[in-house]
C-alpha positions as MATLAB code, in Angstrom:
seq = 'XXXXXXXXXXXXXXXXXXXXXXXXXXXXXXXXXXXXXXXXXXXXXXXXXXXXXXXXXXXXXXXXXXXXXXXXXXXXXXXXXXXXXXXXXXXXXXXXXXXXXXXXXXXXXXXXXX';
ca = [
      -1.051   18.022   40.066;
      -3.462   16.041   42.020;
      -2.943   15.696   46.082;
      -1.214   12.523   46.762;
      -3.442    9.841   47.531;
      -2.445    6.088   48.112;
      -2.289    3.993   44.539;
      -5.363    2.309   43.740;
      -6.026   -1.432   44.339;
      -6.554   -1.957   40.460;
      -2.759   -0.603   39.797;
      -1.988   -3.024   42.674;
      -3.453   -6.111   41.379;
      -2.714   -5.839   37.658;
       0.984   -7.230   37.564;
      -0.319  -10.056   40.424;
      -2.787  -10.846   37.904;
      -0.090  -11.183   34.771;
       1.971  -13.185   36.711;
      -1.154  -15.594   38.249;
      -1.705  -15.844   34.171;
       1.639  -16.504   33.291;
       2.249  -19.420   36.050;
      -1.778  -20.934   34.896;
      -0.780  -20.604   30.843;
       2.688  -22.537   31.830;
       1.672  -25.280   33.688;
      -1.223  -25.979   31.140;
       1.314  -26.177   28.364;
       4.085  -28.364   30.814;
       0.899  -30.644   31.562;
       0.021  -30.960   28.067;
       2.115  -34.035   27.265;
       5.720  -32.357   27.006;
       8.475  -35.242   26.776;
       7.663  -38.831   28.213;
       9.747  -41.141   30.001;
       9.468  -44.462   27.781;
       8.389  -45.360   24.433;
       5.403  -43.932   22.776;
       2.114  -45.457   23.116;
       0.644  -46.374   20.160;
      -3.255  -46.932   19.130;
      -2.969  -48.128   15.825;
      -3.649  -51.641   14.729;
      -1.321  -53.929   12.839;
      -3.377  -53.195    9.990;
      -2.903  -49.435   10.287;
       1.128  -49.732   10.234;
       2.936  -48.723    7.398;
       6.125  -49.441    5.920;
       8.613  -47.575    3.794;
       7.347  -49.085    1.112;
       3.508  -48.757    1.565;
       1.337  -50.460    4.057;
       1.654  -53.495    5.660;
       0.347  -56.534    3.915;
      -0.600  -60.078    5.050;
      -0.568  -62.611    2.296;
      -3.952  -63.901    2.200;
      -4.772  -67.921    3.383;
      -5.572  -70.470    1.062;
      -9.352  -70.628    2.000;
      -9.562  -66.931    1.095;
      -7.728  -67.715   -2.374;
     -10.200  -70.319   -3.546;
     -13.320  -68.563   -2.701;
     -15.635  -67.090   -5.463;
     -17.654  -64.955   -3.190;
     -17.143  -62.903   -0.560;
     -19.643  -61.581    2.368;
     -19.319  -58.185    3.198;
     -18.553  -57.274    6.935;
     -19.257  -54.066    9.065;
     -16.001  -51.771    8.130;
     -15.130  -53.333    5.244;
     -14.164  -51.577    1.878;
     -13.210  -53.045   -1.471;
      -9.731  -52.277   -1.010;
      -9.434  -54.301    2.307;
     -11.785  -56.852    0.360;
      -9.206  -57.571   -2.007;
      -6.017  -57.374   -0.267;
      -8.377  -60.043    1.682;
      -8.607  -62.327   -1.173;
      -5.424  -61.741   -3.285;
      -7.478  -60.003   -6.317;
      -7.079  -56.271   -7.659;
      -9.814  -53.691   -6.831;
     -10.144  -52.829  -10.309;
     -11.008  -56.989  -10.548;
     -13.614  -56.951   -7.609;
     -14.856  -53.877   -9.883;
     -15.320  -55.592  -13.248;
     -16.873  -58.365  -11.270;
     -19.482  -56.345   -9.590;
     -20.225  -53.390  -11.688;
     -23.628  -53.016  -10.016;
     -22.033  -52.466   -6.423;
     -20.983  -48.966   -5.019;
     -17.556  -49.080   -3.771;
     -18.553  -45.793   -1.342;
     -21.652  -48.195   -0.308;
     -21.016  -51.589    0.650;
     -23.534  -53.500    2.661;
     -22.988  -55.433    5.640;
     -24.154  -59.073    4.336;
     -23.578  -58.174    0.727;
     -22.259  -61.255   -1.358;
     -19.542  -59.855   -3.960;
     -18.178  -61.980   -6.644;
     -14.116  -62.415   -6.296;
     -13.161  -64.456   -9.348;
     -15.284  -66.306  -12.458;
];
C-alpha cells in the first residue's frame, strides 16, 4: 500500500463541482417559464383563433360580396381570399385556372364571380 499522503485536490473538487452543476441545471429549468401567476399571454391574432368547430370566421361585408375582382395583398392566400369574399376556393380556382395558388402576386387582380 502506498504511504499516506493527503487526498488530492481533484477528489476534493469533484462532488463541489456536481453539486455547482446541479444548483446551475435547476435554476435554468425553474427560470425557464415554470407556472405563471395570471392568464396566459397570447400572440395570436383573431384570425388565428380557432373554435371547436374549425376556425373562426367573419362573415364577409357587402362591398366584398358584390365585387368581381379582387387585388391580391402581401400575405394573402386563396383560402383567406375567399373566406374574404364569401366564394369557395375551388370557385376562385375555376375562375382563374391560369393563377398558382402556391404563387400569388402582390397586385394580382383575380376574378371572384362571372
Amino acid at each position: 500500500m502506498p504511504p499516506n499522503r493527503p487526498p488530492s485536490r481533484a477528489r476534493l473538487l469533484a462532488p463541489v463541482a456536481l453539486l455547482a452543476f446541479a444548483l446551475a441545471v435547476s435554476l435554468v429549468v425553474l427560470g425557464s417559464g415554470g407556472a405563471k401567476d395570471g392568464p396566459p399571454e397570447s400572440t395570436e391574432t383573431a384570425e388565428q383563433r380557432t373554435t371547436a368547430t374549425g376556425p373562426a370566421r367573419r362573415a364577409p361585408d357587402r362591398r366584398e360580396e358584390e365585387r368581381s375582382t379582387y387585388t391580391v395583398k402581401t400575405g394573402d392566400t386563396l383560402g383567406k381570399i375567399a373566406e374574404k369574399a364569401g366564394v369557395e376556393v375551388e370557385a376562385l380556382q375555376e375562375l382563374n385556372p391560369a393563377v398558382d395558388p402556391q404563387a400569388l402576386v402582390t397586385g394580382q387582380k383575380l376574378k371572384l364571380r362571372e
